[in-house]
N, C-alpha and C positions, 0 to 999 in steps of 0.2 A: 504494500500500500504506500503511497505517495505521501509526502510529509504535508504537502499543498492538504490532502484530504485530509491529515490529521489535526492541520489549522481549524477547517470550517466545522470539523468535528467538535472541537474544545471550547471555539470560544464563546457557545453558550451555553455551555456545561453550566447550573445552579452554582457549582462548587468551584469554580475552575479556580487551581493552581493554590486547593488546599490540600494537606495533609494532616491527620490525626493519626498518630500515632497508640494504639492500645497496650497497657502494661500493667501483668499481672501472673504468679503461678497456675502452676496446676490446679485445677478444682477451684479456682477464685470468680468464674462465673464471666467471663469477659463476653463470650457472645452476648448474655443475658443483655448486662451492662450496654454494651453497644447497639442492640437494640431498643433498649430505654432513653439511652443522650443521643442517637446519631439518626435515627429515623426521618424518613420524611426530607432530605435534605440533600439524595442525590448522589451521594460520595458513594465509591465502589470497594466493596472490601477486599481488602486481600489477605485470604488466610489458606495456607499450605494444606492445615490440619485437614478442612472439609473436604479438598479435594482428595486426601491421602484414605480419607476412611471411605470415600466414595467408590475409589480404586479398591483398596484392600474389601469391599463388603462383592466387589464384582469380581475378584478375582479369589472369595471365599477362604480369605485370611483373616483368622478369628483374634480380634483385637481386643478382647477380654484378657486382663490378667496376664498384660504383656510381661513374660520374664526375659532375663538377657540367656542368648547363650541357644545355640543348638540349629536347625535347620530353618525355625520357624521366624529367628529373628535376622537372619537372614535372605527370607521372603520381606519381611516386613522394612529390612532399608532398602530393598530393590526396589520396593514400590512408595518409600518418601523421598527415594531420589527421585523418581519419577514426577512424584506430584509438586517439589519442588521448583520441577523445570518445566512443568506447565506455570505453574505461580510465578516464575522469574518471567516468561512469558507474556503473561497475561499482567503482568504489574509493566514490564515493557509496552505494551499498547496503552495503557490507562497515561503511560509519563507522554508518551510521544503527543497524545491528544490534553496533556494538560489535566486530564478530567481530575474532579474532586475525589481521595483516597480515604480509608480506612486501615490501616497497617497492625495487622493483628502479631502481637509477637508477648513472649515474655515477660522480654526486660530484665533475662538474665544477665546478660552480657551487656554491662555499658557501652563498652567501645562500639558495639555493632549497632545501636541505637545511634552512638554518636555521627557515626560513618554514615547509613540512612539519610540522619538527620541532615549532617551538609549535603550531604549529594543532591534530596529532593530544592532545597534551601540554593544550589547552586542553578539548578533547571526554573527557579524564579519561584519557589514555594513557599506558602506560608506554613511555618509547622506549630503539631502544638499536641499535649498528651492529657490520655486521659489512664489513671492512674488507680487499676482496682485493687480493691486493698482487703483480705481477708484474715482470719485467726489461719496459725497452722493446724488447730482440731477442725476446723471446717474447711478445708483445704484437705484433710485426709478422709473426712466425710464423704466429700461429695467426687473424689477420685473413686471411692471406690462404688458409691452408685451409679458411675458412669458408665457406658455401654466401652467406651474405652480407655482403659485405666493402667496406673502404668506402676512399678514397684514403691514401694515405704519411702523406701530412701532417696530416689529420685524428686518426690514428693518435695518431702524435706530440704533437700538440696537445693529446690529450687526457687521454694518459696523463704530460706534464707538470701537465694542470690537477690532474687528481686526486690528483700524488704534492706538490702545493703544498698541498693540504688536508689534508695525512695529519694533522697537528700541528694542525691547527683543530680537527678532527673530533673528535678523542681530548679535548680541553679540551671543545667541548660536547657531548658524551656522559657521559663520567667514564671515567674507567679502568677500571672496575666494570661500563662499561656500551660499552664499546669492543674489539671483537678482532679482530686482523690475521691472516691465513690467506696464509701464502706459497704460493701459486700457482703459482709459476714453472713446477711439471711437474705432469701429471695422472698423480698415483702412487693409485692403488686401494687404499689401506693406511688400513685401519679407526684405526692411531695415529695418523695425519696429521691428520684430523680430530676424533679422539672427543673431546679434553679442547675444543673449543671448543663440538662437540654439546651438551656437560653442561652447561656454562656455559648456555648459549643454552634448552637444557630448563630448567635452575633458574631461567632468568629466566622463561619463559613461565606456568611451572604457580606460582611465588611469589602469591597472590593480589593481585592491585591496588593501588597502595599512592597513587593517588590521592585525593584526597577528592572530586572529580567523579565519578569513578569510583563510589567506596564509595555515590555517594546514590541512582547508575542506578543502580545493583543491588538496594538495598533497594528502590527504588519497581518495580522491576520483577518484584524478588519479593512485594511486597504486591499489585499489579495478578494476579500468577497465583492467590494464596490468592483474591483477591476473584472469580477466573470461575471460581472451585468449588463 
């Protein structure tokens, strides 16, 4: 596809040349979460996981009670290398057209949030994270009612890395541009969530405040007056 068609594509995306970033452990409820503040607004998610269990349920790899070790987990990175390289893929087509993002990840690894973070920030992005935050008993809870659940100690491991980062994350984002969503229970309650919705709609619809940004946009608006 032609980068001309990914201009007229982008530049009336709702969201165009936003990024949120999501960050949280295992079993902290991130889809839930992202569903409550991101709704309604246009931004395209990218998360590896759905595609990986979409694969792994079609090609009748039982993702219950993943242990390490043996034949089985080695079907199972055959097929998250896969799904990962549809997600690098398809997160390629979303940059190329500018469109508004949802970036589903951990937030175990700093560095790789931070790398993310400039690269979209150098393609003219506005970034900004939303930050869920659970107990490690409800974190071990809800891994294991999941259809796909992964060891204790993984668990563990992970929801220390990501509550090591809480304090990074907030310094490189801004406070402005950072919100924490207690998770601990999945309460259905429209106040739980709304003041972070608004927040997170005011950043999306603010028009671009990049200046990479601002110059795809006029040449992409000058390229549509010129195929009229």
């Amino acid at each position: 596809m032609r980068f001309s068609v990914y201009l007229t594509e982008g530049v009336y995306d709702p969201s165009i040349f936003k990024a949120i970033f999501l960050a949280g452990g295992s079993g902290s409820g991130k889809s839930f979460v992202a569903s409550k503040t991101t709704s309604g607004m246009g931004l395209k998610l990218v998360n590896s996981d759905t595609i990986f269990e979409k694969l792994a349920k079609k090609n009748k790899i039982d993702l219950t009670n993943m242990k390490m070790g043996g034949p089985e987990e080695l079907k199972r990175n055959t097929i998250r290398n896969i799904a990962k390289d549809i997600t690098l893929r398809q997160m390629n087509h979303y940059v190329n057209g500018r469109l508004g993002v949802v970036i589903d990840g951990t937030g175990r690894r700093y560095e790789k949030i931070l790398k993310q973070k400039n690269m979209m920030e150098s393609f003219g992005y506005d970034t900004y994270m939303i930050f869920v935050n659970t107990s490690l008993d409800v974190a071990h809870q809800r891994n294991q009612k999941r259809g796909r659940n992964v060891a204790d100690e993984i668990v563990t491991s992970s929801w220390e890395a990501v509550q090591s980062n809480m304090g990074k994350f907030q310094s490189l984002f801004g406070l402005n541009k950072f919100k924490i969503v207690d998770n601990s229970e999945y309460v259905d309650d429209k106040h739980v969530f709304s003041d972070v919705w608004k927040e997170v709609m005011k950043f999306t619809k603010k028009p671009p405040q990049n200046k990479i940004a601002k110059e795809w946009i006029n040449a992409a608006l000058d390229k549509k007056k010129g195929d009229l």
